[in-house]
N, C-alpha and C positions, 0 to 999 in steps of 0.2 A: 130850846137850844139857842144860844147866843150868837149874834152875828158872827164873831171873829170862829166860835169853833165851826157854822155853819160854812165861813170858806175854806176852815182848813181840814175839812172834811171834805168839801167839791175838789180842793188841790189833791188830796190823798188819790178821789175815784177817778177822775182823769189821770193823774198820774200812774196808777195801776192800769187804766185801760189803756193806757197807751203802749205800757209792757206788757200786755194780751194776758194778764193778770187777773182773775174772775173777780169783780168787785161788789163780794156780797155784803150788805148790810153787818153782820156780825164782824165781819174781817177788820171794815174798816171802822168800824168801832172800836175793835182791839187796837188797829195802830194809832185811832187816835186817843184812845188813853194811856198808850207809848208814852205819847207824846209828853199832853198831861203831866206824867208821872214824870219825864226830862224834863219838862221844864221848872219845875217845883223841887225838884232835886239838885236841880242846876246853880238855884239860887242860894243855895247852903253849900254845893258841897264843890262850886267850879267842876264837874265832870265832862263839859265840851267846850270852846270857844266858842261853839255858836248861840246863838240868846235867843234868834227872832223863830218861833214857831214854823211859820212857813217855809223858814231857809231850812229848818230839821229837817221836814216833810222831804224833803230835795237832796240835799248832803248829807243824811243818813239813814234814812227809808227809803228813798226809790235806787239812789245809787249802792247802796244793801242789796235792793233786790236785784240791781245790775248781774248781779254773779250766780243767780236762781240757773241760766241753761248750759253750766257748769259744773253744777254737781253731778255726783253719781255716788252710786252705793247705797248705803244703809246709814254708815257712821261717818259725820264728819267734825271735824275741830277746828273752831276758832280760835287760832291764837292772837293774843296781844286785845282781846276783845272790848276792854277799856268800858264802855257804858252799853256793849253789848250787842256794837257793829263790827261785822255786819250779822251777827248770829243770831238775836231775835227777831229781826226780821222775817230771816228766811225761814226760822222755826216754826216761824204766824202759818207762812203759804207752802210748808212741805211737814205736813205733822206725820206722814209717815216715816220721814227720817230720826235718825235722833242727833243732839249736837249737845257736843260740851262745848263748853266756854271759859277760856283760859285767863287767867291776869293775875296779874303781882300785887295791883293794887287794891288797899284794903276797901275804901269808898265805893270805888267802881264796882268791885265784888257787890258789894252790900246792897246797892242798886241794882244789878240784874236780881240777886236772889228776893228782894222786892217786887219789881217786876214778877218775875214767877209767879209769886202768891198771888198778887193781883189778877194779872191774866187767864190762871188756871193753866200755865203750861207743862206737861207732861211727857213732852220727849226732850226735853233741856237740863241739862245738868253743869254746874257752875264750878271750877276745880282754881282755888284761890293758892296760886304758886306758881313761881318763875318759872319756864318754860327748859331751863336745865335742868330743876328738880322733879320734873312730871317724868313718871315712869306708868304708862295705863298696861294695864294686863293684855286688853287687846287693840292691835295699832287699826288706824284710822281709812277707811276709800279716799277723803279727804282732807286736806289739811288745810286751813285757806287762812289767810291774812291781809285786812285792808290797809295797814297802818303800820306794820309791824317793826322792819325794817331794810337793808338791800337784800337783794335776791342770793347774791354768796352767804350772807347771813343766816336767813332764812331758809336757803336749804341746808346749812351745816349743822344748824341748830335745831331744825324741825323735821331736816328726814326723817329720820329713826324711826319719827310716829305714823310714818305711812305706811301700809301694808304694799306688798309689791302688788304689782299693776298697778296702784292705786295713783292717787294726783296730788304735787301740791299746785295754790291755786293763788298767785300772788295780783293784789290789785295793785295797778299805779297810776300815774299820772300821765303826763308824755310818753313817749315810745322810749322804752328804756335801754336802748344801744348798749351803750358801755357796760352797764349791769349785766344784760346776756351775756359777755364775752368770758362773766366770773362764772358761769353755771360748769356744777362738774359732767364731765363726759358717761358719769352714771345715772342722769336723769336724760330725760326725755325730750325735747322740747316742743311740744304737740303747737303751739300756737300763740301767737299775740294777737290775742283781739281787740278791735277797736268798741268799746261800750256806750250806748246811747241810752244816756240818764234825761229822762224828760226835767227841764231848765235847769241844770247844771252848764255853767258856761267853762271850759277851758277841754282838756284832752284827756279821757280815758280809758284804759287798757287793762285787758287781765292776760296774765302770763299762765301758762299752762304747762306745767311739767311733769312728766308723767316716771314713777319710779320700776324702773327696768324688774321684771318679774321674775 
């Protein structure tokens, strides 16, 4: 093993034991051939702005798994999933769940379903289509989005696919004030929590809204 994968394999096990993460041998061997597979992908097809290995490790694997003690259910959807965050991640450390993975675009598609075969992931299923024309036979526990777009957006456009009681589960940035004030009076709004991504610097939150049963 090569020095550079050899740190960015130490960043991966600290960074998972820091989020109390079991950090067995096999696991992180899968996200570091995530990785790998980003960044060799990246260099043909621009699918993230970020280039340096170690900042992936950070801004799209640990802060991915930032939203692991948010799920629930069985089934959940990532929309707007783009190269597959935060959705393969959380696939790697919850294989009892299952998740589709939603996007428009053609590249990014092509890249997870990649990904899959490499991996050998079997509760991930990849649905290559705008998120207006997705109609799934059975709606979702959750519905989560890192990147997607504002929170009135995001639930006008993605409730539909949550099963009641069920969650949508939006990631942000700063404490999203103004955007609360757009959520309709038929969701829920269970909580804003503050997210502690090991060396992410700036402010993370995930909104939780829960659709009325």
């Amino acid at each position: 093993m090569s020095a550079p994968e050899k740190d960015l394999q130490a960043l991966l096990q600290t960074g998972l034991a820091t989020m109390q993460i079991a950090t067995e041998p096999e696991l992180v061997q899968q996200f570091a051939r995530l990785l790998r597979l980003l960044v060799k992908w990246n260099r043909a097809f621009n699918l993230t702005a970020v280039r340096d290995p170690q900042e992936m490790v950070v801004r799209h694997i640990l802060d991915s798994l930032s939203a692991r003690p948010f799920l629930t259910g069985a089934a959940v959807l990532d929309v707007g999933t783009g190269a597959g965050f935060p959705g393969l991640p959380l696939a790697l450390v919850e294989p009892q769940r299952h998740f589709t993975l939603l996007d428009s675009g053609g590249k990014k598609v092509r890249f997870v379903r990649h990904v899959l075969g490499e991996l050998a992931l079997t509760n991930v299923l990849v649905e290559h289509l705008r998120v207006e024309a997705f109609a799934p036979v059975d709606l979702y526990d959750v519905v989560i989005s890192r990147a997607f777009s504002s929170l009135s957006v995001f639930v006008s456009r993605c409730g539909s696919l949550v099963a009641p009681g069920g969650c949508l589960l939006a990631m942000k940035g700063g404490y999203p004030d103004d955007e609360l004030a757009t959520v309709s009076s038929r969701w829920e709004l269970v909580e804003v929590a503050r997210l502690e991504v090991p060396g992410l610097a700036g402010e993370r939150h995930m909104v939780v809204m829960r659709r009325h049963a």
